[in-house]
C-alpha positions in Angstrom: -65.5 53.1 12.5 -67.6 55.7 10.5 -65.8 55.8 6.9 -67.0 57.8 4.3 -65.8 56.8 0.4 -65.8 59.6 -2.4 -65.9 57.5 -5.3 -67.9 54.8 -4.2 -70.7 54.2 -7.2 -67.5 53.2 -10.0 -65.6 49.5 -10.2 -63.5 50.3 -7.9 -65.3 52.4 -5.2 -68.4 50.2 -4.9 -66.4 46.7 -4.1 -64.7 48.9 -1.5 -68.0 49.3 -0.1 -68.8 45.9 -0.3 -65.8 45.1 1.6 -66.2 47.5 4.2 -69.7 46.8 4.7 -69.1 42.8 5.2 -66.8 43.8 8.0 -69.3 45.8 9.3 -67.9 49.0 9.2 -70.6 51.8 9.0 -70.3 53.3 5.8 -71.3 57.0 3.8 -71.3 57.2 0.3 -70.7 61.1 -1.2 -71.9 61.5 -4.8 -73.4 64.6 -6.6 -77.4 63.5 -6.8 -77.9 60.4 -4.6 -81.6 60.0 -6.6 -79.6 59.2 -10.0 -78.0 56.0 -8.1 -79.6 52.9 -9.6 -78.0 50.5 -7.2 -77.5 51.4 -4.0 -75.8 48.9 -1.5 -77.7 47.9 1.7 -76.8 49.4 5.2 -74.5 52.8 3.4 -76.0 55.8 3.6 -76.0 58.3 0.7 -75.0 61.7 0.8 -75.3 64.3 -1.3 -71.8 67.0 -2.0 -70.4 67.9 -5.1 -66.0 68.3 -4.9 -66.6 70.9 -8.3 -68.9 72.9 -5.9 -66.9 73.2 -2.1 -69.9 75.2 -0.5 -72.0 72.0 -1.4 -69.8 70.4 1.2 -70.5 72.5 4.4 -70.1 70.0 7.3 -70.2 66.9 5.4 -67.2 65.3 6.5 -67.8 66.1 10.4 -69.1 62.9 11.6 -66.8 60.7 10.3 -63.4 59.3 11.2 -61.8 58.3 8.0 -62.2 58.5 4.4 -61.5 56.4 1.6 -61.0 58.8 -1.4 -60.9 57.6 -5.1 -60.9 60.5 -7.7 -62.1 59.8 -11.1 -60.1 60.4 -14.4 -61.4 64.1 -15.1 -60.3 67.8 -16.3 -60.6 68.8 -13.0 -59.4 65.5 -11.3 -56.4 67.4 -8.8 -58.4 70.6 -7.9 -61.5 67.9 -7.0 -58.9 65.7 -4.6 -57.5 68.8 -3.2 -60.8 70.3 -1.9 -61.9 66.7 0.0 -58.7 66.6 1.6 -59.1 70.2 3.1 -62.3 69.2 4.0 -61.4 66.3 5.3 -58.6 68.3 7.4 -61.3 71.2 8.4 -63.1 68.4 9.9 -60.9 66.4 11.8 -60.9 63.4 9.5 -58.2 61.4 11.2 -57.1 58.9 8.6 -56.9 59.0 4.6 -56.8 55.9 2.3 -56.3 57.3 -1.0 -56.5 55.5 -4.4 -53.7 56.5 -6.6 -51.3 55.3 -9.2 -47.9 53.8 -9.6 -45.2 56.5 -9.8 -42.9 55.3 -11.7 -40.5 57.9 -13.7 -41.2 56.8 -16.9 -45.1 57.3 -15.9 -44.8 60.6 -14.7 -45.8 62.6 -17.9 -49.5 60.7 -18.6 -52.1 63.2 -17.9 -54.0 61.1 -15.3 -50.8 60.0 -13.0 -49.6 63.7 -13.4 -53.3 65.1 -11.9 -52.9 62.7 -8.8 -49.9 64.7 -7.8 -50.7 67.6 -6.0 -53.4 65.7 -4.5 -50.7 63.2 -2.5 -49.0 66.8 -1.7 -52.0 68.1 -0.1 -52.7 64.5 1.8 -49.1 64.6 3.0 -49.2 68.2 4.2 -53.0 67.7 5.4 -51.3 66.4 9.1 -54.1 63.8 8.9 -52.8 60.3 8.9 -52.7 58.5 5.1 -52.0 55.2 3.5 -51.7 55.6 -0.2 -52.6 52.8 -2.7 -50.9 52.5 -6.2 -52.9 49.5 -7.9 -51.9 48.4 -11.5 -54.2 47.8 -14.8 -57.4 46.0 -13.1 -58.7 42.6 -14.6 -62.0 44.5 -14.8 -61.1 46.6 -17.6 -61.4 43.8 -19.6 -65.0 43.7 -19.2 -65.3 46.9 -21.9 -63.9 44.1 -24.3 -66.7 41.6 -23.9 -68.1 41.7 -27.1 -64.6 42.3 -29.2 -63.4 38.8 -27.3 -66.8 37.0 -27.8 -68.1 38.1 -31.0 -64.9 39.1 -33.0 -62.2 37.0 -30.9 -59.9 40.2 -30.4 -58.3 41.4 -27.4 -57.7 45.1 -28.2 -56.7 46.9 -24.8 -53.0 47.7 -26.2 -51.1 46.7 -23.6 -48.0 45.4 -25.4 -45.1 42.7 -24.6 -43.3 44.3 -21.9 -45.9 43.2 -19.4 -48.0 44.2 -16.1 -48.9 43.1 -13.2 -52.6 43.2 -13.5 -54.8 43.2 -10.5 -58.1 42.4 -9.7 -60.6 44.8 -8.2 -61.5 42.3 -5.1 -57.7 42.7 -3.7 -57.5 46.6 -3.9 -60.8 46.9 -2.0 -59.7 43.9 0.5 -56.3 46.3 0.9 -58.6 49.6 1.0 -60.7 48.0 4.1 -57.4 46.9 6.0 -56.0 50.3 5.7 -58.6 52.0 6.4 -60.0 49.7 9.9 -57.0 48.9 11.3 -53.6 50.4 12.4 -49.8 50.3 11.4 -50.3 51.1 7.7 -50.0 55.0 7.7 -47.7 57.4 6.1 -46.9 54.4 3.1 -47.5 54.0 0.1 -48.8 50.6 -1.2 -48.3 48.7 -4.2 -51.1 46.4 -5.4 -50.0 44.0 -8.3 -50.7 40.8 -9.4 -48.1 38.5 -9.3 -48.5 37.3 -12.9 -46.7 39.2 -15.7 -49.6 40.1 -18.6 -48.8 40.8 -22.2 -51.5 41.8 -24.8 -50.7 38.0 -26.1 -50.5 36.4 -23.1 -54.3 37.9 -21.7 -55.2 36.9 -25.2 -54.1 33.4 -25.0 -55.7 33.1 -21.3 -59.2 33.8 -22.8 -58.6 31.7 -25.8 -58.6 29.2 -23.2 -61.7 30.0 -21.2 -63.8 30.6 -24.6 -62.8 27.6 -26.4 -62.2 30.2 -29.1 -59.4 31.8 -30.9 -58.7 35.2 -29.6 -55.9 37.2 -31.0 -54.3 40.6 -29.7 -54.8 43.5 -31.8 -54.0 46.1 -29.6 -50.3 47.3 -30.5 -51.8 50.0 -32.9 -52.8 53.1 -31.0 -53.6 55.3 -34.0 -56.4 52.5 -34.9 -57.2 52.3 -31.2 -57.5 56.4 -30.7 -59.4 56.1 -33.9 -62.2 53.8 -32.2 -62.1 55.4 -29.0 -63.1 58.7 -29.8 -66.3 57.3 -31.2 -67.3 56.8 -27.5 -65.1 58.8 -25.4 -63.8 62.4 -25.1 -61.2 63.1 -27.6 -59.1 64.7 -24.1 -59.8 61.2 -22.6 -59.1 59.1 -25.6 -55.2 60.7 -26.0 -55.0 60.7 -22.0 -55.3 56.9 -22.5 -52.9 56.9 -25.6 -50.4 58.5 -23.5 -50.7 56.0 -20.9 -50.6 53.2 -23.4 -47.7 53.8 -25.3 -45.6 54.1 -21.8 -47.0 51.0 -21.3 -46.2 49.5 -24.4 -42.4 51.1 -24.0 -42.0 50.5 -20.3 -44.7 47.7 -18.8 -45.7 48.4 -15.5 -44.0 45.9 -13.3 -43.5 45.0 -9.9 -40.5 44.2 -8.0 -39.4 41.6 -5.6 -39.7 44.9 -2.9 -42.7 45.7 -3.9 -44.3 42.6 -3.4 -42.9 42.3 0.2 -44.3 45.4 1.1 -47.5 44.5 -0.6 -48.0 41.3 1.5 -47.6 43.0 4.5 -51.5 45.3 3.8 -53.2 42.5 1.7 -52.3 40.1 4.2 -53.0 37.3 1.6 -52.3 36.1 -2.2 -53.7 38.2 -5.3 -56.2 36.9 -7.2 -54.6 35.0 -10.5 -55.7 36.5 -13.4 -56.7 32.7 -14.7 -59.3 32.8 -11.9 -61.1 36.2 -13.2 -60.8 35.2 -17.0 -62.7 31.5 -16.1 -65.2 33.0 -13.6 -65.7 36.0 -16.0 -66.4 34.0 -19.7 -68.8 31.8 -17.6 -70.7 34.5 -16.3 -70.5 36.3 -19.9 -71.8 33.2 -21.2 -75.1 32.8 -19.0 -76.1 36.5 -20.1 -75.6 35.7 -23.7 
């Protein structure tokens, strides 16, 4: 199968790739200036398109029979999604694995669930055939806090006591690549969650563990933590992720005994434990220190 990914140089989209390309799917890669790539994965080809710029895109998604679509956190996030997936229809694209969010109610209002939207409405009107994925908080976000857990023994992401059910990259590229190669999954909508519940304290207490070190949670504060984000973010991102955060801190973003049925039946296998990432990550953190 010819796939092409939109999104593929990011944490999510490049393990997606990895995935696909160990199962030897032949696989495209669309990003704006393939030159700028550092790393580019063996075997994918690059190609150059810009979703801002539609005319950039003139026959780029006519050779290829599905499309793994992963839209970045942006201004322009739904109006980008929306043009792939008419070109993607123009074409003759005949399946669609997109990366969303979960939809819960209580979610609905944060700036980057609300963008993703109109983008399942055009999938779902598109006539092409679509699997949607809805992963929760990654593990890998964690790795923007490698210095606050090492150096200051701080876990700041603000995640709060309600809870997630945190997932790790690996299992939302391993579902990606089984939507995407084989049959039966279309016209759902996947869950992908972890099947431990994470508090700030408890993701706190699991690298406490791993480091041999004290590490408290911090992160309950979100004026402190919009404060500190701004200094390396967007100030339209930095309240985007507010937003997000105090629904998280109100709500958590948890799974239910359904979901995890109907997760089983894509990922075919058990989630990564969030035990496993923590010890595999602090050892690795360790060797580059």
């Amino acid at each position: 199968m010819n796939i092409l990914v939109i999104g593929g140089t990011g944490t999510v989209g490049s393990q997606v790739v990895s995935e696909l390309l160990k199962r030897k799917a032949t696989v495209s890669i669309l990003t704006r200036d393939p030159s700028k790539i550092t790393y580019k994965h063996l075997n994918s080809e690059w190609i150059q398109g810009d979703l801002e710029v539609p005319e950039s895109l003139a026959g780029t998604f006519d050779q290829f029979d599905a499309v793994f679509l992963l839209t970045s956190m942006s201004q322009t996030e739904t109006s980008q999604g929306v043009t792939a997936v008419k070109e993607a229809r123009k074409a003759g694209v005949r399946k669609i694995v997109y990366l969303s969010a979960p939809m819960y109610e209580s979610m609905l209002h944060i700036p980057h669930i609300k963008s993703k939207i109109g983008i399942e409405e055009e999938i779902k009107k598109s006539g092409i055939d679509y699997t949607i994925l809805r992963p929760n908080n990654f593990f890998q976000n964690d790795y923007w806090f490698r210095d606050a857990i090492l150096k200051e023994g701080v876990y700041p992401q603000p995640l709060g006591s309600v809870g997630l059910n945190r997932i790790d990259v690996g299992d939302i590229a391993y579902a990606a690549a089984n939507a995407l190669l084989f049959n039966g999954y279309e016209g759902i909508e996947y869950p992908i969650y972890g099947s431990q519940v994470l508090t700030g304290e408890a993701i706190a207490e699991t690298y406490s563990r791993h480091t041999g070190t004290t590490v408290r949670y911090i992160g309950d504060d979100l004026d402190s933590w919009y404060q500190q984000a701004i200094k390396t973010m967007p100030e339209w991102l930095a309240r985007d992720y507010c937003v997000m955060y105090e629904c998280f801190q109100r709500f958590g973003c948890l799974g239910t005994e359904q979901d995890f049925i109907l997760q089983k039946t894509l990922l075919q296998r058990e989630p990564r434990s969030f035990d496993d990432f923590v010890a595999d990550t602090v050892a690795r953190w360790k060797k580059q220190m």
